[in-house]
C-alpha positions, 0 to 999 in steps of 0.5 A, a space after each residue: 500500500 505504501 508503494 502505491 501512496 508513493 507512486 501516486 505522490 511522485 505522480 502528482 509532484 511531477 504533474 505539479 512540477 510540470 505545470 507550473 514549468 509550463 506556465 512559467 513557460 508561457 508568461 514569458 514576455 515576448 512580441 506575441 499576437 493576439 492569438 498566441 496570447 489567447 492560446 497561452 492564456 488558455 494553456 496558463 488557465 488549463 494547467 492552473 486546473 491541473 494544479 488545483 486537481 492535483 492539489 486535491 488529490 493530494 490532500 485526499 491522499 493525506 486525509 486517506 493515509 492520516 484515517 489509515 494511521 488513525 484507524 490501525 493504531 491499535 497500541 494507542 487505542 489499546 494503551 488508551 483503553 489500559 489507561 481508562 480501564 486502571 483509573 476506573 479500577 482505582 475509582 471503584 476501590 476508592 469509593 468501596 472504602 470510602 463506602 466501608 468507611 461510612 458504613 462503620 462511622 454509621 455503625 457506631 453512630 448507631 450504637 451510641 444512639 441506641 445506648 443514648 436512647 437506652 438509658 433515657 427514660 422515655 423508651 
C-alpha cells in the first residue's frame, strides 16, 4: 500500500512540477499576437486546473493515509483503553472504602444512639 501512496505522490509532484514549468513557460514576455496570447492564456488557465486537481488529490491522499494511521493504531487505542480501564479500577476501590468507611462511622453512630436512647427514660 505504501508503494502505491508513493507512486501516486511522485505522480502528482511531477504533474505539479510540470505545470507550473509550463506556465512559467508561457508568461514569458515576448512580441506575441493576439492569438498566441489567447492560446497561452488558455494553456496558463488549463494547467492552473491541473494544479488545483492535483492539489486535491493530494490532500485526499493525506486525509486517506492520516484515517489509515488513525484507524490501525491499535497500541494507542489499546494503551488508551489500559489507561481508562486502571483509573476506573482505582475509582471503584476508592469509593468501596470510602463506602466501608461510612458504613462503620454509621455503625457506631448507631450504637451510641441506641445506648443514648437506652438509658433515657422515655423508651
Amino acid at each position: 500500500m505504501s508503494e502505491e501512496f508513493n507512486k501516486r505522490l511522485d505522480s502528482e509532484m511531477d504533474v505539479l512540477v510540470d505545470s507550473f514549468n509550463d506556465i512559467i513557460a508561457a508568461a514569458k514576455i515576448q512580441n506575441k499576437d493576439t492569438i498566441t496570447l489567447a492560446e497561452e492564456g488558455f494553456q496558463i488557465e488549463c494547467r492552473a486546473t491541473t494544479i488545483v486537481r492535483s492539489c486535491q488529490t493530494l490532500l485526499t491522499m493525506i486525509a486517506s493515509m492520516k484515517q489509515s494511521l488513525l484507524l490501525n493504531d491499535t497500541q494507542s487505542i489499546n494503551a488508551l483503553t489500559q489507561t481508562h480501564k486502571e483509573r476506573a479500577l482505582k475509582q471503584t476501590h476508592q469509593t468501596y472504602r470510602t463506602l466501608q468507611n461510612i458504613n462503620t462511622i454509621v455503625g457506631q453512630s448507631v450504637l451510641k444512639l441506641q445506648d443514648v436512647y437506652s438509658a433515657t427514660p422515655y423508651k
